[in-house]
N, C-alpha and C positions, 0 to 999 in steps of 0.2 A: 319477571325479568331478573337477570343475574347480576350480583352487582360487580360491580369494579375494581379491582385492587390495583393501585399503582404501587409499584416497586421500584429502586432505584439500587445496583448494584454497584458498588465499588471495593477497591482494593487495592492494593498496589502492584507495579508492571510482574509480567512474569508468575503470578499465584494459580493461574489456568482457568480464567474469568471466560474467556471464548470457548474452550473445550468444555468445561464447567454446562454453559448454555446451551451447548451443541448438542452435550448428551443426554439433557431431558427430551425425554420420548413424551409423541407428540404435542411438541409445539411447537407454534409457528416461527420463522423468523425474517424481521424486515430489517433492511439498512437504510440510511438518508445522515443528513448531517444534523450538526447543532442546531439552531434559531441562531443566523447569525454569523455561524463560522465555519471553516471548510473540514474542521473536523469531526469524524462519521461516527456514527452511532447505531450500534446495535439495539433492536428490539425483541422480545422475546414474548410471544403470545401464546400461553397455560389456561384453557377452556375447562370446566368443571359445570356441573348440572345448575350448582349454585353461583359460581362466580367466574368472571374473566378475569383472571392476572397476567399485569402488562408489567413487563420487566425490561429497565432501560439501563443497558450497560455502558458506565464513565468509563472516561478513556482512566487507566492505570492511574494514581497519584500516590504518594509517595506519603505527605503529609500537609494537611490543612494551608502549611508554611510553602505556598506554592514556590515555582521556579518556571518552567516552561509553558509552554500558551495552553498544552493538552489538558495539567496541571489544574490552569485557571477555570477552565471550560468544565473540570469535574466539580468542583471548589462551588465555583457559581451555579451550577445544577443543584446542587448538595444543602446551600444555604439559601437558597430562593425561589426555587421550586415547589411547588405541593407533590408530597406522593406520604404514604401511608406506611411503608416501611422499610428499613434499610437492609441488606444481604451486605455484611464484612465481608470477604471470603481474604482467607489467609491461607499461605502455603505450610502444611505440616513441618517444612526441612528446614523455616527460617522463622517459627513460631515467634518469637520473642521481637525481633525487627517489625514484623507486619503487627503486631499487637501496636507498636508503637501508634500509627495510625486510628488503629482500634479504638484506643485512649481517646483518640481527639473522636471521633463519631460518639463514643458512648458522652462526651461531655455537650451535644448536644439532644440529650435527654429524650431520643424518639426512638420507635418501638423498632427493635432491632433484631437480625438474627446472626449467629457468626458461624460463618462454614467453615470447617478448617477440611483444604482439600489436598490431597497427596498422599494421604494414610498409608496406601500402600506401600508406597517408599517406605514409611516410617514400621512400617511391619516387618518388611525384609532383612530392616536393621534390628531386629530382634526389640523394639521398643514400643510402647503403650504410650499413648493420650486418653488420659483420664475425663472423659466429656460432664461428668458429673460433678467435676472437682474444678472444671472451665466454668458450668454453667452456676454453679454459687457462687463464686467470685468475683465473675461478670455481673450475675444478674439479669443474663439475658438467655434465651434456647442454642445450644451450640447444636452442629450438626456435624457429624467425622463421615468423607464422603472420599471417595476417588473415582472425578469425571473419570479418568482412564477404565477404568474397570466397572463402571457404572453403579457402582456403590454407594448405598445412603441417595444417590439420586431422586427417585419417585419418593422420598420422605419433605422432599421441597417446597410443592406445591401447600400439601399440607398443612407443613410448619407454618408455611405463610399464612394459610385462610386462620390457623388457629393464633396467630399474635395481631393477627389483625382484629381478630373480637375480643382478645386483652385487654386489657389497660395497660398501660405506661409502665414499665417496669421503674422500680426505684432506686435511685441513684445507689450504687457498691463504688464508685471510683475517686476518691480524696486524696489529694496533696499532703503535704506535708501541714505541721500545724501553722507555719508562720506565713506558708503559702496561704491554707484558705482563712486566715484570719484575715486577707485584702481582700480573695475573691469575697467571704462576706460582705466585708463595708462597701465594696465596688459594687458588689448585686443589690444593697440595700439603697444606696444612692439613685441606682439606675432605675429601680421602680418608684421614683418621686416621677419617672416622665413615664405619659401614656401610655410610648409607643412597648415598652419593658413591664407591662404588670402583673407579666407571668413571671413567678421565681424563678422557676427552671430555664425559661428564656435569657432572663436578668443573669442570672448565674453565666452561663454562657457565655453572653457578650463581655460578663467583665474576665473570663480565663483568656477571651480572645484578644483582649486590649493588654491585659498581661505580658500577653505571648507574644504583643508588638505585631498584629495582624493589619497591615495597613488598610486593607479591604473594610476590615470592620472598624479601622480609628477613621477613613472617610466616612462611611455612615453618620459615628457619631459626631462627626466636626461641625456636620452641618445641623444638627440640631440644637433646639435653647436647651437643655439637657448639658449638652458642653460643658457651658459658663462653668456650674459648679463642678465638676467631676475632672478638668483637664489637670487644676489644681492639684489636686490629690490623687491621680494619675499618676505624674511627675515623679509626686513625694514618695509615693511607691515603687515607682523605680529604682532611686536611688537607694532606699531603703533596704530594699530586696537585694541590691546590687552588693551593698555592704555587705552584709549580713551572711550573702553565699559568696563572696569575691568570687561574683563571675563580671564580666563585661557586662552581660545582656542580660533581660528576664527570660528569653525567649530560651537561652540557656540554661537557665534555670529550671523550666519548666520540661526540657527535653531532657536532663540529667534526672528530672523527679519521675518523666515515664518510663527513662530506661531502666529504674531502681523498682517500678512496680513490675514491668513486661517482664525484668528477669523473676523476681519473685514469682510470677505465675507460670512462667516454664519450670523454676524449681518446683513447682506442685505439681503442674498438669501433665508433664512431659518425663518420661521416663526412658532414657537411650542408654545403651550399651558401650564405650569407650573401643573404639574401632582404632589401628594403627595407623592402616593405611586404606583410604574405600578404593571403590575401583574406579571410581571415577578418577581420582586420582594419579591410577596408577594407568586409566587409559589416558591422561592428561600429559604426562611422561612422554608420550609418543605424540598424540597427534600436536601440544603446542610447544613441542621439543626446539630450543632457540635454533638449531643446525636445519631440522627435519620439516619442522611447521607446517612450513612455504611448499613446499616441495608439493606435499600429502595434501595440501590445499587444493594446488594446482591439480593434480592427478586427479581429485574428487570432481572436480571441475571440469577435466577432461572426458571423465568418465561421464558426466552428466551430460555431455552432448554430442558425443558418440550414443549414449541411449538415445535421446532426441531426436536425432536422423533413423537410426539403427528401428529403432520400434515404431517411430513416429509414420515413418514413409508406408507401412503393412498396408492398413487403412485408406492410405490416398486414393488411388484406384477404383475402391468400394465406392468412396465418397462423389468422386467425379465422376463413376457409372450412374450412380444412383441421380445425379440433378444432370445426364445427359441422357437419361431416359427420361426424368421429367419435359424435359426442352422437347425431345422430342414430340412427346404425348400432348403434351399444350400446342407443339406447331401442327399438330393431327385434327386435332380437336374444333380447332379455332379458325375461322375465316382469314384468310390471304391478310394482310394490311398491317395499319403502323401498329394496333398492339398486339397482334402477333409477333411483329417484328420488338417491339419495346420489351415483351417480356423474355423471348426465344434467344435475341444477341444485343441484350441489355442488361435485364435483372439479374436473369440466373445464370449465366457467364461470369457476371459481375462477382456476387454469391459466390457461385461456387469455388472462384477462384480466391476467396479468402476463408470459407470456409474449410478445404480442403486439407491447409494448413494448421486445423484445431486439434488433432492430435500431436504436432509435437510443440505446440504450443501449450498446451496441458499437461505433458510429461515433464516441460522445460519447468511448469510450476512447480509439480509436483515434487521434485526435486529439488526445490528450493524452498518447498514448505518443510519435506524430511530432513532437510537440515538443520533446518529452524526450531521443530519440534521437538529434535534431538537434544539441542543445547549446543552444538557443535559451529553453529555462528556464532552466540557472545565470543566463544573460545576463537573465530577467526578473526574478529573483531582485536580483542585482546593480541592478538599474533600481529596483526597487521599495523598494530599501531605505529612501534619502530618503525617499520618502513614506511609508512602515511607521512609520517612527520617528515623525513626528509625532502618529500615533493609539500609541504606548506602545510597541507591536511592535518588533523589527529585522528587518534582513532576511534573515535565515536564516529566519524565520518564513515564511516565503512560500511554502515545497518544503513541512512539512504542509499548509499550507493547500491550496495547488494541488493536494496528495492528497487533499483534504479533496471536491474533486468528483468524484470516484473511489472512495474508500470510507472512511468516516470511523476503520476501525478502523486498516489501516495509517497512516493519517495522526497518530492518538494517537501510534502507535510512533516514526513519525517526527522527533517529537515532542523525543525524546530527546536528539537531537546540539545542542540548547539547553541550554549548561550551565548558564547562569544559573537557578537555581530559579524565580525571581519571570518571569522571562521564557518558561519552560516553561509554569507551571500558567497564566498569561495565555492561552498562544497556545491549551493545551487546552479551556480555559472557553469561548473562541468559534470552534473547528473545530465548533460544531455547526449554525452559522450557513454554512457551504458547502455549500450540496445535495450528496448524495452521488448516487450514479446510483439510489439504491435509490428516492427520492423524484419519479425522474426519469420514471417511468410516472405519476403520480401527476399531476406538471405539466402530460403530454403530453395526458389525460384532461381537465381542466379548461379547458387551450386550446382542446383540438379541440372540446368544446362552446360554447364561448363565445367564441373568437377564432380562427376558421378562417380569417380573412384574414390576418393578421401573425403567424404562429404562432411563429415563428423569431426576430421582436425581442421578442416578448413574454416567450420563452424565455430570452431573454440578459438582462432588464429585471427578471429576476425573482432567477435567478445573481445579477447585479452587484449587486440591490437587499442580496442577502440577505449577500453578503461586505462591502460598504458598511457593514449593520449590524451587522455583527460587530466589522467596526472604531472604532465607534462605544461599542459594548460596549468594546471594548479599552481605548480612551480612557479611559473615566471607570471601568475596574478600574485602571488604573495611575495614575490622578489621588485614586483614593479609597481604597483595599486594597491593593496595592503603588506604595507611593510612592518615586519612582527613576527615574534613566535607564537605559534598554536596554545590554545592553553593544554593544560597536563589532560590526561585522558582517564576517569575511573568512572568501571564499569561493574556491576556484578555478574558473577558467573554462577549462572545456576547449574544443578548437577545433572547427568544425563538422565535421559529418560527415554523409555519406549515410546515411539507416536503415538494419540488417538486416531483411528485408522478413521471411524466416524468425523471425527475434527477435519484431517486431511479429506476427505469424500467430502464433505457438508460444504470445505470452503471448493474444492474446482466444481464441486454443482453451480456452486453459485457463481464462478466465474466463468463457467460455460454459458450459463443462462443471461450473463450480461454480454459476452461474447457474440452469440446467437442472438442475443436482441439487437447490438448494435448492429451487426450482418444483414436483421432483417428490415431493419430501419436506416440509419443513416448511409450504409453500404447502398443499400440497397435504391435510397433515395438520391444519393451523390452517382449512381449508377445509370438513372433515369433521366438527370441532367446533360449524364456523359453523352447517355443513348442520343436525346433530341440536340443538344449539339454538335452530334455525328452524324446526324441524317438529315438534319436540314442543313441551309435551304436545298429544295428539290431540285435536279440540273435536268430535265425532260432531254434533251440536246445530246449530252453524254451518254443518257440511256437508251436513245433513239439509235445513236450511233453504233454502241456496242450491241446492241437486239439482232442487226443486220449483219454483224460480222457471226453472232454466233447461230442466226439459218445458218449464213455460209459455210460455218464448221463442218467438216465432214465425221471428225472420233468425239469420244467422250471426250477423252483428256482435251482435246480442242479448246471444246466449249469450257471447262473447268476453268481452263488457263484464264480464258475469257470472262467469266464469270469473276475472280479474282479479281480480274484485270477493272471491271467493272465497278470493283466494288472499294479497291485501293484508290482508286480516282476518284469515285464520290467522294470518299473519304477526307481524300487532299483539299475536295473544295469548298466543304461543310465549316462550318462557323469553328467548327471545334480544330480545324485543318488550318484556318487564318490565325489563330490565336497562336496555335504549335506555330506557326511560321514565323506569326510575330513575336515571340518568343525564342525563337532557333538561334540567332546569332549571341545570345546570350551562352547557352547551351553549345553550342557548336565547337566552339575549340575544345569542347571536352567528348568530343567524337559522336554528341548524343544527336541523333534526328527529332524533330518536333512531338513525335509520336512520346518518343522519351522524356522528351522536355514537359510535356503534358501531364503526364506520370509523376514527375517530380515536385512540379506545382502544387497537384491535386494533394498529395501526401501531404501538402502542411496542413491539411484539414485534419484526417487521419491515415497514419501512416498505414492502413491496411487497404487503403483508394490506390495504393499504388500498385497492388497487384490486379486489382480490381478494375484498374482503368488501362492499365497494359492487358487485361485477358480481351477487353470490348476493342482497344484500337489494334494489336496483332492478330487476333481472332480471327480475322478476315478470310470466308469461304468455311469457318466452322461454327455452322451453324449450331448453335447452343449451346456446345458442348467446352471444356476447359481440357480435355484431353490432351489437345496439342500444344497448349501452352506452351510449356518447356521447350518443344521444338523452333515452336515460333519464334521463340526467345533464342535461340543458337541461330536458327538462321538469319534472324534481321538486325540483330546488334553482334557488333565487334567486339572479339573480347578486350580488348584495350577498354572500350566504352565501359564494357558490363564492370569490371574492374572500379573504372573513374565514377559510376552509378553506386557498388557498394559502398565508396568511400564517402558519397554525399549523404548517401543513407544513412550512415554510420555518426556523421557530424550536424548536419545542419537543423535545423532549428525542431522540435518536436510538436506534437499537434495541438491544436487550439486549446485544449482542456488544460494540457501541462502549463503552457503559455500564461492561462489565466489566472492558474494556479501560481505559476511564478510572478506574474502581477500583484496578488493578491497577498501572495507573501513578503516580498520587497515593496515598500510605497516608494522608495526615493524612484524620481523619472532617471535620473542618470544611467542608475541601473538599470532599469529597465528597457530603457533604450540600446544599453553599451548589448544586455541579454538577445534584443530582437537584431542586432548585426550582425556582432563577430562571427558567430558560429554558421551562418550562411558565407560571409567571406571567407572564414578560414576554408570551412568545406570546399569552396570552387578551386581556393587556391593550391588545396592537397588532389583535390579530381584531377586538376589539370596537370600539378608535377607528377603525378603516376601515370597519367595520358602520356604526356610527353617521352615518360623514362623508358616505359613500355615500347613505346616504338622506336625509340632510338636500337632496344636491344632485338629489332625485328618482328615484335608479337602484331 
């Protein structure tokens, strides 16, 4: 049997930890969350004759000294976990900062490896990292790789299985003298209790009580161990306090690694004094304080003119291809209900939300390539000024911007806001960012009603809808948290080309959740629609309309008839009472029950709603999604269709987000105020553009 290596990767945000993983060839990769918490986790599965290594990648951290929830979730992974060995990975460009971190992993004394990935960059700039000159230093295996280029990559697996049959490398990393003259008497204290009778463990704990790690001073509070140690804790404090006139130890300790990380960039890293880089001088331009905005917008507009533009090629393919299946199953298969349940239920249903996954994939696609680039921290940075005037900061801008993407990560997102009043803000109006799920929904309403400008109508609708959310923003922080934003610092990493692997690996996998959810939940909310559109059975109606259509003399007759037939079952089927019982809700905003139905169904997931509009307009097409769009122009008003984008655009998003917003706000108030407004606001804006619309004759 092979044995097992558990791995545990961490690093700090932005070092290219996902592209890093992406580009070892073959191996597997799963996602799922913590034990515990809604933050996801990558797994990385590396097969070898002799051994299975499972590599589990921490969310980004920063230093041991957490701050945000992602933070803690690495932290406690880190320290109470079993796994066999650690991956550092550092970015080449910011060597010295990310060693910072370094520092604190090497001082808990397990067997380590440190990638330093980016090399490339670091070559362009005419500069050398001396791996030899890292690895004595450290004390541990370095490895000079660049995920981009796939470089030093296949040397990973390796390195691993070979530090894994190592031993412990031995401590290179000391304080100053008056520092470890405490961490001594602190580590020698600490091994008088059981649970400390490793030194190197001992040692540990006392740099982390040092450091004022509160995580590890609860540990210790609660042990008889305390009594003696809390004493001379204290006295150390003070001591140390004097001694460096700092405040804290924890500054102390942070000023002791920035004086070693620089010293080992002075050794290991050798660069060239560059005037001006280009990144710099492409910086000039796109976060020009005049131009920024502008160049913003435009990239934005350009990205959904692609959208429509390349997205729509495909359609056609895709809705031939499951209106030939429909057909072939209605061929195949005996007369009756599941003929009927799969032919104008399932894949109607399906097809009518799948058909939309090409510019749902472009629309990602395009918002990975800017991410990749580096070119969001910078909009991020750009946008902050103006965030702050509607309440916001600008760290608020990265959920948001996920917020067109998928509104749950964007909650989580959410997080690295530590202000509270600043958090539950930016969460109340991420629902105001179309997500891509709403994004068939748009596509649907354009192509019947604005086949000419599909692409600015597209973007007019985005910018209309994040516009109002900051709008929203504004008068929650002028009326329910009253206060300025805290300040906004952010790092900006420098440009980079994509991994094109990276980009491909992540819309695989977001097609394939796509496509699962289409072929499950779709597909099952599809089957509910079906049998509540077809029962109960009306023999009476059918009796009736049988005999008008012998009498038919033309085809088109009996067609007429047939429709006729089949809109009236439709009216009287369960599915027909609920739309009615629901209509007068609906109804001043121009919508028929059929719509009403549609709109409901979406608070599950908003992709139900093209899905349940293709099964109830459908009617007389058998299987197929073809007509859709026509259906759509002829059975709703464009006033309606109008007062439908604008609900779509507002009101409340689907259960997962929802739970996710639960899940991250505990207070009920909020919670409550999140599950109203944004369904009243939405009717109340349906209705004033219903109304406005028709006063100017539409």
């Amino acid at each position: 049997m092979s044995k097992k290596i558990k791995v545990v990767v961490a690093g700090q945000p932005n070092v290219g930890k996902s592209s890093l993983l992406n580009a070892i060839s073959d191996a597997k990769l799963h996602t799922g969350n913590f034990s515990g918490v809604t933050v996801e986790k990558t797994i990385v599965e590396i097969k070898t004759d002799d051994y299975n290594i499972e590599m589990v990648d921490l969310p980004g951290i920063y230093s041991l000294n957490v701050y945000t929830p992602e933070e803690q979730v690495a932290k406690n992974y880190l320290l109470n976990e079993k796994y066999d060995v650690i991956i550092n990975i550092v970015d080449a460009n910011a060597l010295s900062r990310n060693l910072m971190f370094s520092l604190q992993l090497l001082d808990m004394q397990k067997k380590m490896i440190l990638i330093v990935n980016m090399v490339d960059e670091i070559d362009k700039k005419g500069g050398k990292i001396y791996k030899d000159k890292l690895e004595t230093l450290l004390g541990i295996p370095v490895l000079l790789v660049s995920a981009k280029e796939g470089r030093g990559v296949d040397k990973i697996a390796s390195e691993i299985i070979k530090s894994y049959n190592t031993p412990s490398p031995k401590n290179k990393i000391y304080y100053s003298e008056r520092v470890e003259l405490r961490i001594d008497r602190l580590s020698l204290a600490l091994q008088k209790s059981p649970h400390f009778k490793n030194p190197l463990y001992a040692r540990f704990i006392a740099i982390r009580l040092l450091d004022k790690d509160e995580d590890v001073y609860k540990i210790i509070h609660d042990l008889p161990i305390w009594i003696e140690i809390h004493e001379m804790l204290e006295k150390m404090y003070k001591q140390l306090d004097a001694e460096f006139d700092e405040d804290s130890t924890s500054d102390i300790f942070s000023n002791e690694r920035v004086a070693i990380t620089h010293n080992l960039e002075m050794e290991a890293l050798d660069i060239p004094e560059i005037k001006e880089t280009l990144s710099e001088k492409i910086d000039n331009i796109l976060i020009h304080p005049l131009f920024g905005i502008p160049i913003f917008l435009f990239l934005m507009w350009g990205l959904f003119q692609t959208t429509f533009i390349l997205g729509n090629i495909p359609m056609d393919w895709i809705d031939g291809f499951f209106s030939t299946v429909a057909d072939y199953i209605s061929f195949i298969l005996p007369k009756g209900e599941f003929n009927s349940l799969l032919t104008q239920g399932v894949i109607p249903a399906v097809d009518a939300v799948v058909m939309f996954l090409p510019n749902i994939l472009i629309l990602f696609l395009g918002l990975n390539l800017l991410e990749q680039t580096g070119y969001m921290a910078r909009a991020a940075y750009l946008m902050d000024g103006f965030l702050k005037k509607f309440g916001l900061q600008g760290k608020a801008f990265v959920p948001l911007v996920s917020g067109f993407g998928c509104t749950v990560p964007a909650y989580m997102a959410a997080r690295t806001l530590k202000n509270p009043k600043d958090k539950i803000i930016t969460m109340l109006v991420l629902g105001f960012m179309s997500c891509g799920a709403r994004l068939p929904i748009y596509v649907l309403i354009i192509s019947a009603f604005f086949p000419k400008h599909p692409g600015n109508v597209l973007f007019g609708i985005y910018i209309g809808g994040a516009f109002l959310g900051l709008i929203v923003a504004k008068i929650l922080r002028t009326v329910l948290f009253k206060g300025e934003p805290e300040p906004f610092v952010m790092e900006i990493p420098p440009y980079r080309f994509p991994s094109f692997k990276s980009l491909f690996m992540d819309l695989w996998i977001k097609t394939k959740m796509f496509l699962k959810k289409a072929g499950t939940f779709i597909a099952g909310a599809a089957m509910i629609i079906w049998f509540l559109s077809t029962y109960p059975h009306h023999p009476n109606i059918i009796k009736t309309y049988e005999n008008k259509i012998e009498l038919a003399t033309t085809q088109k007759q009996k067609n007429i008839l047939h429709n006729e037939l089949n809109a009236n079952l439709l009216a009287n089927s369960y599915l027909g009472d609920f739309g009615k019982f629901i209509e007068p809700v609906f109804k001043p905003l121009g919508f028929d029950w059929r719509m009403s139905v549609s709109v409901i169904a979406g608070l599950a997931a908003k992709e139900t709603v093209v899905s349940t509009m293709g099964t109830l307009y459908a009617v007389g097409n058998n299987g197929s999604n073809k007509g859709l769009i026509k259906k759509v122009r002829k059975n709703i008003d464009f006033k309606a269709a109008i007062a439908l984008i604008v609900i779509i655009m507002i009101y409340s998003p689907c259960v997962a987000a929802m739970s996710t917003f639960y899940a991250e706000v505990p207070q009920w108030i909020w919670r409550t105020f999140y599950t109203i407004y944004p369904n009243v606001l939405a009717w109340l804006l349906a209705y004033l553009v219903y109304n406005v619309l028709k006063i100017f004759g539409y």
